[in-house]
N, CA, C and O atoms as CSV, one atom per row, in Angstrom:
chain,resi,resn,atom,element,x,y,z
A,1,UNK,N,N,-34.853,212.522,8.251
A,1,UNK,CA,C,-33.626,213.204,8.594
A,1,UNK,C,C,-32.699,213.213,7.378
A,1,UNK,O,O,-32.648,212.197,6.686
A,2,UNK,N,N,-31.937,214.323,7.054
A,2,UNK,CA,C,-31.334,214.255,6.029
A,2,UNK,C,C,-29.526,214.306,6.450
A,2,UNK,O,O,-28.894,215.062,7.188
A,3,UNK,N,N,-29.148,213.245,5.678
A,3,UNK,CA,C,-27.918,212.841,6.079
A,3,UNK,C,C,-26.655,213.081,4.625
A,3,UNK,O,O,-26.847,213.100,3.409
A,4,UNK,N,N,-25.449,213.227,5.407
A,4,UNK,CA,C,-24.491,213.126,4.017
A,4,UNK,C,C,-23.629,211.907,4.124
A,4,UNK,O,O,-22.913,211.502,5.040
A,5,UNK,N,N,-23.930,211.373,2.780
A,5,UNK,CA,C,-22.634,210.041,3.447
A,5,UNK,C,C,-22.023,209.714,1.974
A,5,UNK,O,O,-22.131,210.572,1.098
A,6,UNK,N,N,-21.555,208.811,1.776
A,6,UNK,CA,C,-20.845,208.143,0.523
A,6,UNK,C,C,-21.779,207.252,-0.547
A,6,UNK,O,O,-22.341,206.387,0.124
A,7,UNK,N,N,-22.034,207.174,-1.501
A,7,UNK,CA,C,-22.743,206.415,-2.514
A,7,UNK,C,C,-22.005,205.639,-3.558
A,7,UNK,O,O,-21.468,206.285,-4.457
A,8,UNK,N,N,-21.924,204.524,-3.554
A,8,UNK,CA,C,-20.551,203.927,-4.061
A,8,UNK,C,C,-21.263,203.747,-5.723
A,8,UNK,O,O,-22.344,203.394,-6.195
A,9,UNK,N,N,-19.886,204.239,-6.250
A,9,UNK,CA,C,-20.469,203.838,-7.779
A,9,UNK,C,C,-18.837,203.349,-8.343
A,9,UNK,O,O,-17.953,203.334,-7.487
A,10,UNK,N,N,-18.439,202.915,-9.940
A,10,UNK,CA,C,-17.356,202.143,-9.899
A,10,UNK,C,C,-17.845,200.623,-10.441
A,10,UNK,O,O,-19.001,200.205,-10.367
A,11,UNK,N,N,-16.755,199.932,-10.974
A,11,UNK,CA,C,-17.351,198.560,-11.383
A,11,UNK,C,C,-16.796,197.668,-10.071
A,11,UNK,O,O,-16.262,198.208,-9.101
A,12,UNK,N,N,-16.940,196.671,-10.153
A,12,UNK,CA,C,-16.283,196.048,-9.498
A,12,UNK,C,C,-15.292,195.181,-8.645
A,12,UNK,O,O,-15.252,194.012,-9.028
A,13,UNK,N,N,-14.501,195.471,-7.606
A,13,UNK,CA,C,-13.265,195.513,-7.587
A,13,UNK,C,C,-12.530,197.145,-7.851
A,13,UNK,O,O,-11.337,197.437,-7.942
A,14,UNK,N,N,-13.605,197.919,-7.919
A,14,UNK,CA,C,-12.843,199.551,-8.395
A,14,UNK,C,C,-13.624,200.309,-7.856
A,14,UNK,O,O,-14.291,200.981,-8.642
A,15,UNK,N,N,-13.862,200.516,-6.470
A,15,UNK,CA,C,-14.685,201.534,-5.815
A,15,UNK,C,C,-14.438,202.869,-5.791
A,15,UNK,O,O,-13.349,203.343,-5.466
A,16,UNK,N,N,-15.545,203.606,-6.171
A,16,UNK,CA,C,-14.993,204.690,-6.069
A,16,UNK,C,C,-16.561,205.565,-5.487
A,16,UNK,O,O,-17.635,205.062,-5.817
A,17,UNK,N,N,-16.553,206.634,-4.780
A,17,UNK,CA,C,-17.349,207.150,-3.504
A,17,UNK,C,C,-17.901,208.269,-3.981
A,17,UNK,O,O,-17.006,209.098,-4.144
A,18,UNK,N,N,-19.206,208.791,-4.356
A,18,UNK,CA,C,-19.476,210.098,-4.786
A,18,UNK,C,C,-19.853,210.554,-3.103
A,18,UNK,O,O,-20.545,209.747,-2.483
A,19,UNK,N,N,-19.493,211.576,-2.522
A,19,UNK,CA,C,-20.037,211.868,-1.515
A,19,UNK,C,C,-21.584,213.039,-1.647
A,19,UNK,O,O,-21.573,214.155,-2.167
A,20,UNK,N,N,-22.800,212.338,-0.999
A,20,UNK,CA,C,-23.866,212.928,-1.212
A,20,UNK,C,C,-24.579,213.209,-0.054
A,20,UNK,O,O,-24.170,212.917,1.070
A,21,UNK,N,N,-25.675,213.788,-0.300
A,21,UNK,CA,C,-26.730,214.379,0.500
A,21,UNK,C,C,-27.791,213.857,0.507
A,21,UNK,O,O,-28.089,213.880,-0.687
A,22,UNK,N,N,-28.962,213.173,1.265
A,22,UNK,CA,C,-29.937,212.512,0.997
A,22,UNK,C,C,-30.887,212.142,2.275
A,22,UNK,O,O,-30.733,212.693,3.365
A,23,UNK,N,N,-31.668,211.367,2.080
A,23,UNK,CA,C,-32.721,211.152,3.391
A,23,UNK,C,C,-32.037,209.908,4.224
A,23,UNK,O,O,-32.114,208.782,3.731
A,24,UNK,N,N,-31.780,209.984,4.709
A,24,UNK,CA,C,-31.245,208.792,5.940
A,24,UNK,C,C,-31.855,207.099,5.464
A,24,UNK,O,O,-31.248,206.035,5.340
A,25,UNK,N,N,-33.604,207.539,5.251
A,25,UNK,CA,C,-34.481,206.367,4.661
A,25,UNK,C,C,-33.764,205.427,3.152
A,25,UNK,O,O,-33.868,204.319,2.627
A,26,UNK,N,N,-33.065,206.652,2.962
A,26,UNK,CA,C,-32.758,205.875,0.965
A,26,UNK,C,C,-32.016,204.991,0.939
A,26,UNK,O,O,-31.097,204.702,1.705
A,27,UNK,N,N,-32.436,204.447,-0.078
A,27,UNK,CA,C,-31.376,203.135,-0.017
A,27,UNK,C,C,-29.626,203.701,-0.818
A,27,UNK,O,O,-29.469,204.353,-1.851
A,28,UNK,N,N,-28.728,203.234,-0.019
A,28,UNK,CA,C,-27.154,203.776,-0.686
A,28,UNK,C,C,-27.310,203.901,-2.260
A,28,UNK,O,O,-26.888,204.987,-2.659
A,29,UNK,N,N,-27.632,203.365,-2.909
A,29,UNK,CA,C,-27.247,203.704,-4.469
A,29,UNK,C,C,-29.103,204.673,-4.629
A,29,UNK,O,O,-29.318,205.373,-5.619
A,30,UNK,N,N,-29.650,204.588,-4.063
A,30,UNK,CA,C,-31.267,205.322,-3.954
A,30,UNK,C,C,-31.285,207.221,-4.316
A,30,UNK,O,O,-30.289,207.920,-4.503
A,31,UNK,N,N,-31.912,207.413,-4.319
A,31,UNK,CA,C,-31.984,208.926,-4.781
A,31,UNK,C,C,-31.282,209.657,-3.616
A,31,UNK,O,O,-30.995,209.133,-2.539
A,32,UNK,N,N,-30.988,211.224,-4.051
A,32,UNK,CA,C,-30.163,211.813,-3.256
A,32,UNK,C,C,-30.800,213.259,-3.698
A,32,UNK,O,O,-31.630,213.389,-4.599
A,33,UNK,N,N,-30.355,214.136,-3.039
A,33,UNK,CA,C,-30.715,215.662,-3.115
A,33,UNK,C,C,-29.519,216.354,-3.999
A,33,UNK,O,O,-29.823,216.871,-5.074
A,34,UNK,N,N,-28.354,216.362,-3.613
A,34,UNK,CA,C,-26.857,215.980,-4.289
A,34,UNK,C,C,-25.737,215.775,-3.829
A,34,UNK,O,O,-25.386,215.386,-2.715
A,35,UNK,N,N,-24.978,216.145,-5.034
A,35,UNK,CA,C,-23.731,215.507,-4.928
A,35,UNK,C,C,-22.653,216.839,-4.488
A,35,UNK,O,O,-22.304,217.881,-5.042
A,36,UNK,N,N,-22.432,216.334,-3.506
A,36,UNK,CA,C,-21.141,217.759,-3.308
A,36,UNK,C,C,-19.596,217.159,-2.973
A,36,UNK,O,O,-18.742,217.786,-2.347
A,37,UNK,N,N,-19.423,215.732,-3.562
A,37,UNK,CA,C,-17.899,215.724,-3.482
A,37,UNK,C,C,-17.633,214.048,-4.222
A,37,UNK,O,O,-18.452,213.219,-4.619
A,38,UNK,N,N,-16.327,214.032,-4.187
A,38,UNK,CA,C,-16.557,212.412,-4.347
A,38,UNK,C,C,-14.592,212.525,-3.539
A,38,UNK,O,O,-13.863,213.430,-3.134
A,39,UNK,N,N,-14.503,210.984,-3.688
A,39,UNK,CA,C,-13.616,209.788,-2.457
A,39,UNK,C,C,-13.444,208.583,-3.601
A,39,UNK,O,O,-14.148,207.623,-3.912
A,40,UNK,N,N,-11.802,209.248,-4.209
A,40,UNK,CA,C,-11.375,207.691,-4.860
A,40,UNK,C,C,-10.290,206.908,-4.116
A,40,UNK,O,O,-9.181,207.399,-4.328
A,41,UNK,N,N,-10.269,205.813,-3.287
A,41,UNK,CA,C,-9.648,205.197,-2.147
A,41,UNK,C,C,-8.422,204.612,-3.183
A,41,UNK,O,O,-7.313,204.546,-2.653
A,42,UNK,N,N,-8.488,204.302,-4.213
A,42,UNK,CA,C,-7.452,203.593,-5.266
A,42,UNK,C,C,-6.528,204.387,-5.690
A,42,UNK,O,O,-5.493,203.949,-6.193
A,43,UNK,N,N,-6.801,205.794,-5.530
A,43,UNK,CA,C,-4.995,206.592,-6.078
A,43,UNK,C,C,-4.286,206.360,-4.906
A,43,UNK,O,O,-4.861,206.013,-3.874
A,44,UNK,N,N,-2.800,206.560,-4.996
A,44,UNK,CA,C,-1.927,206.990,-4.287
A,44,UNK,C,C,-1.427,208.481,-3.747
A,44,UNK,O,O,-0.418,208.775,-4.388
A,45,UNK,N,N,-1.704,209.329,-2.978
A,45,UNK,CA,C,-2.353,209.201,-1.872
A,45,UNK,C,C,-4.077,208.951,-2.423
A,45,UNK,O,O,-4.525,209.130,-3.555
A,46,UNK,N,N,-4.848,208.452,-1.100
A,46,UNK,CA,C,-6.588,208.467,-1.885
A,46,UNK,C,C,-7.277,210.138,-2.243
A,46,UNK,O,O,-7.168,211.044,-1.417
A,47,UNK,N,N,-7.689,210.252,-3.039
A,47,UNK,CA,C,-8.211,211.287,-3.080
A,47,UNK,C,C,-9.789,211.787,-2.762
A,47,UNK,O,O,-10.804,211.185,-3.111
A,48,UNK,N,N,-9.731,212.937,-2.074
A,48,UNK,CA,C,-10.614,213.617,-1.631
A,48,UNK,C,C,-11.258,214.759,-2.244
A,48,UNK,O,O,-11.055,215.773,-1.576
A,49,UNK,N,N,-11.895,214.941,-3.180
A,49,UNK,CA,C,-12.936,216.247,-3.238
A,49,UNK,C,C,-13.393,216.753,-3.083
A,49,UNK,O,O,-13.788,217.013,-4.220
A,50,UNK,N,N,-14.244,217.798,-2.053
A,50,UNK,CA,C,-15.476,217.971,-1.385
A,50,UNK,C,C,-15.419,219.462,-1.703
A,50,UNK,O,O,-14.401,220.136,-1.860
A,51,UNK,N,N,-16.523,219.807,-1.761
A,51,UNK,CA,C,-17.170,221.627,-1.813
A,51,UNK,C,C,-17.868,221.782,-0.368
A,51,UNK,O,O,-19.065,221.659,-0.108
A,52,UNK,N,N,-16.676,222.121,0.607
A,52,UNK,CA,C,-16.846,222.981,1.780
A,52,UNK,C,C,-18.152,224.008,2.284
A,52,UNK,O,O,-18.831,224.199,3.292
A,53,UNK,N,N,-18.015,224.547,0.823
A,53,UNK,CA,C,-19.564,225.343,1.059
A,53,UNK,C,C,-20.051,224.860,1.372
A,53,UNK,O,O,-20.390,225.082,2.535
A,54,UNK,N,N,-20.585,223.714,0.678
A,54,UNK,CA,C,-22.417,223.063,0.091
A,54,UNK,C,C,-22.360,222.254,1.792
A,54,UNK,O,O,-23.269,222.230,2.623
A,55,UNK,N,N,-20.922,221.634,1.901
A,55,UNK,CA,C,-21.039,220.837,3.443
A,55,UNK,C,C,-21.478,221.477,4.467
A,55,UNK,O,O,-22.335,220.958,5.182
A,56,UNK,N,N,-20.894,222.927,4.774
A,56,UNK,CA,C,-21.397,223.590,5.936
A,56,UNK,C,C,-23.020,224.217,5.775
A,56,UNK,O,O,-23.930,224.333,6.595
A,57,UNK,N,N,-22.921,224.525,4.445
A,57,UNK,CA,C,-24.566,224.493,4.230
A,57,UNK,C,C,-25.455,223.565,4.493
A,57,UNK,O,O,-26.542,223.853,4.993
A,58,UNK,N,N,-25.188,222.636,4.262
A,58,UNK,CA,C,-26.291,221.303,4.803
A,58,UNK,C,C,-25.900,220.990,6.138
A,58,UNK,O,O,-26.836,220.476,6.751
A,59,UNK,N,N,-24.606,221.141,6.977
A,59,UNK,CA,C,-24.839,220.861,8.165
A,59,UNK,C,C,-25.334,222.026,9.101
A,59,UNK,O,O,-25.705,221.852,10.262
A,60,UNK,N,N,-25.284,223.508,8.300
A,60,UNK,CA,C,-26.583,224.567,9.118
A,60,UNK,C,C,-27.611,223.943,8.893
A,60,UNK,O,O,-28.477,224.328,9.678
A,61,UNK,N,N,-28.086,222.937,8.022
A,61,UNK,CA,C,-29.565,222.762,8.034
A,61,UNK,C,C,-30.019,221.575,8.720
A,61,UNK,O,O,-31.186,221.225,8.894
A,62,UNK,N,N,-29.020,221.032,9.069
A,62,UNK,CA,C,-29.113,220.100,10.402
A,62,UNK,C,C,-29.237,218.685,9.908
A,62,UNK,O,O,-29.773,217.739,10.485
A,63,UNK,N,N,-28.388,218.724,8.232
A,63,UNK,CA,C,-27.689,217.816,7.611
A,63,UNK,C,C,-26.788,216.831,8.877
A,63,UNK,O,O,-26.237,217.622,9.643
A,64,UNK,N,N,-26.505,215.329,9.282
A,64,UNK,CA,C,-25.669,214.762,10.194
A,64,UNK,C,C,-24.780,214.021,8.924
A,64,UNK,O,O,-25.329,213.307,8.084
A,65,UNK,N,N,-23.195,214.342,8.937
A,65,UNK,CA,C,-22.704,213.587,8.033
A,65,UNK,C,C,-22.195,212.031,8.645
A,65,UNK,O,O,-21.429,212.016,9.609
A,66,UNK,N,N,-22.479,211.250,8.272
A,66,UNK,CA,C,-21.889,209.678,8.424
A,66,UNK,C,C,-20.285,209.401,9.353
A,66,UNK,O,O,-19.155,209.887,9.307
A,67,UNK,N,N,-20.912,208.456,10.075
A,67,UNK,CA,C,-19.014,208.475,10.749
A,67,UNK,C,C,-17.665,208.335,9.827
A,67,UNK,O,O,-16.648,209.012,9.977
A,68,UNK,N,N,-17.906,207.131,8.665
A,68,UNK,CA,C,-16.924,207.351,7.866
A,68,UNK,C,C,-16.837,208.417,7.370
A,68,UNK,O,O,-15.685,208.812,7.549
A,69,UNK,N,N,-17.493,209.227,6.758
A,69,UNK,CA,C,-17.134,210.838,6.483
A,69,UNK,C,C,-17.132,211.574,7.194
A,69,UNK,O,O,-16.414,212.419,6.661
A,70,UNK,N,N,-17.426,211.965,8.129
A,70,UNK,CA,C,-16.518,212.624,9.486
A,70,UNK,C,C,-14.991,212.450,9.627
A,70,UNK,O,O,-14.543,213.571,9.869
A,71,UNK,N,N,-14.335,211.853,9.597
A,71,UNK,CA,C,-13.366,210.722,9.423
A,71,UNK,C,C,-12.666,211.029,8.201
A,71,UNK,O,O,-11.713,211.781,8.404
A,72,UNK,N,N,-12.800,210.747,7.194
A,72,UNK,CA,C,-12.306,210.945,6.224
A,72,UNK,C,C,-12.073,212.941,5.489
A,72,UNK,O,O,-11.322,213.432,4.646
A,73,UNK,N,N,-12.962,213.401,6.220
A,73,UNK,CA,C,-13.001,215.265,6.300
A,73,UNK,C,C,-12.143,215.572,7.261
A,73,UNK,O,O,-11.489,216.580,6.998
A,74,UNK,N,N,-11.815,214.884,8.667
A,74,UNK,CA,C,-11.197,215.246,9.662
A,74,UNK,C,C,-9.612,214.987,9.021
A,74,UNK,O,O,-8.617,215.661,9.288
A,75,UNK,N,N,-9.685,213.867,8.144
A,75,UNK,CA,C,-8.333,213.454,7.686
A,75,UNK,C,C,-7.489,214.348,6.650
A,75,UNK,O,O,-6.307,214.621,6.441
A,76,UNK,N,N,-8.774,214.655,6.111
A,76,UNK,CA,C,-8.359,215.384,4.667
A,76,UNK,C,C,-7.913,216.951,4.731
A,76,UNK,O,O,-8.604,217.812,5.275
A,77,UNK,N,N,-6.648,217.200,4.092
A,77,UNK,CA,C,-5.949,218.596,3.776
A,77,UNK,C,C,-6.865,219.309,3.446
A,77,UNK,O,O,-7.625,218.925,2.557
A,78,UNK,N,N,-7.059,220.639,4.120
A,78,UNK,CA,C,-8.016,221.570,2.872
A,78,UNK,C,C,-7.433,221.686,1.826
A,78,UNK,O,O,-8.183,221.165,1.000
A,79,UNK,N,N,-6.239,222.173,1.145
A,79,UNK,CA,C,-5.455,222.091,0.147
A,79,UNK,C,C,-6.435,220.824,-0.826
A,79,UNK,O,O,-6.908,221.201,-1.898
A,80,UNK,N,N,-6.622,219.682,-0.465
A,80,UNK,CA,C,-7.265,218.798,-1.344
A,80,UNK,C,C,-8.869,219.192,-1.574
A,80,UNK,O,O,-9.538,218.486,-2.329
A,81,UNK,N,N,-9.243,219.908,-1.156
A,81,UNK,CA,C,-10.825,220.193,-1.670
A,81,UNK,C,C,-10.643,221.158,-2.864
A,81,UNK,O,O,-9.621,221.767,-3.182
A,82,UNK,N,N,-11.913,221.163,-3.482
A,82,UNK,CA,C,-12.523,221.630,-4.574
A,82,UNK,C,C,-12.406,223.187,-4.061
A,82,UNK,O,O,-12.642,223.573,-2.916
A,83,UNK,N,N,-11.930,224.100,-5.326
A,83,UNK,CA,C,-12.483,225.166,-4.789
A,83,UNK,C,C,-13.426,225.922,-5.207
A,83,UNK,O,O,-13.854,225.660,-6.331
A,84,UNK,N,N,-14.115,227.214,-4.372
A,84,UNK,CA,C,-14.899,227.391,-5.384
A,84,UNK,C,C,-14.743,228.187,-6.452
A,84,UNK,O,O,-13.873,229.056,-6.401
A,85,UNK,N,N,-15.395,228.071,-7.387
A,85,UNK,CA,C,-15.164,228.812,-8.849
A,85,UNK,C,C,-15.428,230.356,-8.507
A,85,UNK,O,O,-16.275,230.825,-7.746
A,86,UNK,N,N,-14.317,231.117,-9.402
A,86,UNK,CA,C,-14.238,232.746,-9.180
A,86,UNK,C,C,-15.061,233.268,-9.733
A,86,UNK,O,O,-15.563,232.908,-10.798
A,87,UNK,N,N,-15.387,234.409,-8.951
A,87,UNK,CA,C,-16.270,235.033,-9.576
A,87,UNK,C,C,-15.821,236.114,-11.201
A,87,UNK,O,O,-14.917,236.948,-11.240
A,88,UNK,N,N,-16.397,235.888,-11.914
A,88,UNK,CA,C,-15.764,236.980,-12.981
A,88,UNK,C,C,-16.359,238.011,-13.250
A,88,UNK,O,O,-15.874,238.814,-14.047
């Protein structure tokens, strides 16, 4: 089953969240398919990134995203996402 959830990278004591795409089986820091956002909990407000596209694309494909990221998307401004790049 392929799932989206958070992959923590950061030293320690300084977490910071790439949000990814991957097999449910992998281990958290383990391979991934990709990366479509990241979650730094340490700014003031925390910040959120995510590419909307790539999310609704993997959840047509029957992608299940993680409760903490459910959660943290439900929380988050669209105003704070990534947008996508124009076409020229």
């Amino acid at each position: 089953m392929v799932v989206i959830r958070m992959r923590r990278a950061g030293s320690k004591n300084r977490p910071f969240f790439r949000i990814v795409v991957t097999e449910s089986a992998a281990a958290r820091e383990g391979r991934f398919i990709e990366i479509i956002g990241h979650y730094n909990p340490r700014t003031k407000p925390e910040t959120l990134t995510l590419d909307r596209e790539r999310l609704a694309h993997w959840v047509s494909k029957g992608a299940q995203p993680s409760d903490t990221l459910r959660t943290l998307i439900a929380r988050a401004p669209v105003a704070a996402d990534a947008a996508a790049p124009a076409a020229q």
